[in-house]
N, C-alpha and C positions, 0 to 999 in steps of 0.2 A: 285642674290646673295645678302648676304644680306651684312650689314656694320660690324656682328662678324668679317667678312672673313676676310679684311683689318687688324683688331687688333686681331682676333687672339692669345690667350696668350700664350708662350713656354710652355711646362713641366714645370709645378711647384717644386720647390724645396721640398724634402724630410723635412717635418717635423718632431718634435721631437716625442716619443713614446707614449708619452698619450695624443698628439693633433692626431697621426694614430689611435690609440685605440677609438676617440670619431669620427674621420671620418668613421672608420669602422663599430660603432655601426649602425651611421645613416645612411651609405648606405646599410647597410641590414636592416634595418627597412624600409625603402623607396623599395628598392625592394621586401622586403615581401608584402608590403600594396599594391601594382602593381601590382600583383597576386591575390587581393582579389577585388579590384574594380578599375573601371576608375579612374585614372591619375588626370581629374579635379577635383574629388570627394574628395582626398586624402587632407589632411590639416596640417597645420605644429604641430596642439598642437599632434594630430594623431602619429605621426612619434618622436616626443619627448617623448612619453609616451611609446611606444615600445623600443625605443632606449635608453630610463632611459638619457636622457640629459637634462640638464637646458635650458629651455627660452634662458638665457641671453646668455650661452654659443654656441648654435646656430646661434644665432643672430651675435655674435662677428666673425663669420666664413661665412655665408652666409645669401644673403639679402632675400631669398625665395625657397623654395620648387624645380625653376628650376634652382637655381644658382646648389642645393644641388644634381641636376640632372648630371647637365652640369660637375660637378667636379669627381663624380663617373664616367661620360662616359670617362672624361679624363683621371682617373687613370688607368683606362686599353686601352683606346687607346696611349697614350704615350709610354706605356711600349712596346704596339707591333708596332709603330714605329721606336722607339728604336734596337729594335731585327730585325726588315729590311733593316735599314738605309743602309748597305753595301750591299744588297744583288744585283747579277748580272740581274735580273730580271727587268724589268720596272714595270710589271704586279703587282709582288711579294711587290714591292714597294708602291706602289699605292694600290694596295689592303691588306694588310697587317693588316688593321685595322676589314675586316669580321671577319676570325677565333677566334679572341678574342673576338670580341662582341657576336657571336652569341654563344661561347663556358660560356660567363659572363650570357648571358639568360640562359641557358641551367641548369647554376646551380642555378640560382633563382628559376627556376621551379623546381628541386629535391631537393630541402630545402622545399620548401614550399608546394608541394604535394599537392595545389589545384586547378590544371589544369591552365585552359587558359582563361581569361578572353578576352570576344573577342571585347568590346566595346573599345577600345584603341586609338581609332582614333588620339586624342590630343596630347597624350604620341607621337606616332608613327608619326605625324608631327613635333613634339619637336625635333627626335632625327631624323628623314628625314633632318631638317635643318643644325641641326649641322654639320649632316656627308657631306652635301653638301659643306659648309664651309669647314671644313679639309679637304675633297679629290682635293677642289678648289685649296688649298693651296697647296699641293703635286704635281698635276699635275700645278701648274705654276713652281714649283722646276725642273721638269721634262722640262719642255721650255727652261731653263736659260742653261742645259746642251745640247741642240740640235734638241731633239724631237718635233717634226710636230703634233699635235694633228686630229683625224678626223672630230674635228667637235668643236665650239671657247666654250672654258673653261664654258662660262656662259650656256652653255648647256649640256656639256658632264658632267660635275658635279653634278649636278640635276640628270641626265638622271642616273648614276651610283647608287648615293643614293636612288632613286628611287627604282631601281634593286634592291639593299640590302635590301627595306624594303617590295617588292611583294615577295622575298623569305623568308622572316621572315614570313611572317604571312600565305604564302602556310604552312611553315615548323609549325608553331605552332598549325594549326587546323589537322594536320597529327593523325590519330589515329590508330594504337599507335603511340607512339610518337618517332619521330625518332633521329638519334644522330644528334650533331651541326654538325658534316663534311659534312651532307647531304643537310642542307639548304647552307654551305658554298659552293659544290658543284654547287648545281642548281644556286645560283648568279654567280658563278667564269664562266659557261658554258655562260651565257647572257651579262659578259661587258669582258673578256679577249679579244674576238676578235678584240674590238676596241684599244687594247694598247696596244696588239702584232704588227700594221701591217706597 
């Protein structure tokens, strides 16, 4: 695990309309350009020049490329934590963050209509990390109310995010190309059993 996990930052506060309008710009620039080449390849002036943003204003919002990462992954995994919170499920709870990410790629690639770039490596341990952190962070939520885990958090978190991303990328070399419920699917069939039992 790493030391995100510990700090961790809550759902960020809704900012005001034209600070969502210029995060919006550059998360679709950033995911456009992820479509077009490796992850390490991509550079900040790259992503400001798609996204029509200033240098400075960038800058004023994030220290680099993966903070600019890490805040798009948040904005949609928040949201679909949110919408589980209550849910009777453990499973449902815990995993709640697939459906969105894999439905948030899903439309990257139908925007951008130029397939799959398959060198991703970097990209896909950026975000293997992250999600190892969040769902670390969930399943210790999950302890505090009862639940027995089968196997100690420092592994079954990994071992999950893992899952999430051999199903991404079976699901992204699929030809044709098939819907996000399918790669949602094939992960939900590989770690449900462990946090059902």
């Amino acid at each position: 695990m790493s030391d995100t996990e510990q700090t961790h930052p809550a759902c960020p506060a809704t900012p005001d309309a034209r600070v969502r309008r210029t995060y919006r710009a550059l998360h679709e620039a950033l995911g456009s350009l992820i479509q077009q080449r490796p992850y390490e390849r991509i550079v900040v002036k790259e992503i400001l020049a798609r996204a029509q943003v200033a240098r400075s204003t960038f800058y004023a919002h994030f220290h680099d490329k993966d903070e600019l990462l890490i805040h798009s992954m948040d904005e949609v995994l928040c949201a679909a934590d949110k919408a589980a919170r209550g849910h009777p499920r453990r499973d449902e709870r815990i995993l709640a963050f697939s459906v969105a990410l894999y439905g948030h790629i899903a439309a990257h690639r139908q925007r951008c209509r130029s397939g799959h770039v398959k060198d991703q490596k970097a990209l896909h341990r950026r975000i293997e990390d992250l999600l190892a952190d969040r769902i670390a962070a969930q399943l210790r939520r999950e302890v505090v109310v009862g639940w027995q885990p089968p196997a100690p958090l420092e592994v079954l978190a990994p071992h999950i995010a893992a899952s999430f991303m051999r199903a991404l990328d079976g699901w992204l070399t699929q030809q044709p190309a098939l819907p996000a419920s399918e790669a949602d699917r094939v992960f939900r069939a590989l770690v449900v059993p462990l946090l059902t039992h």
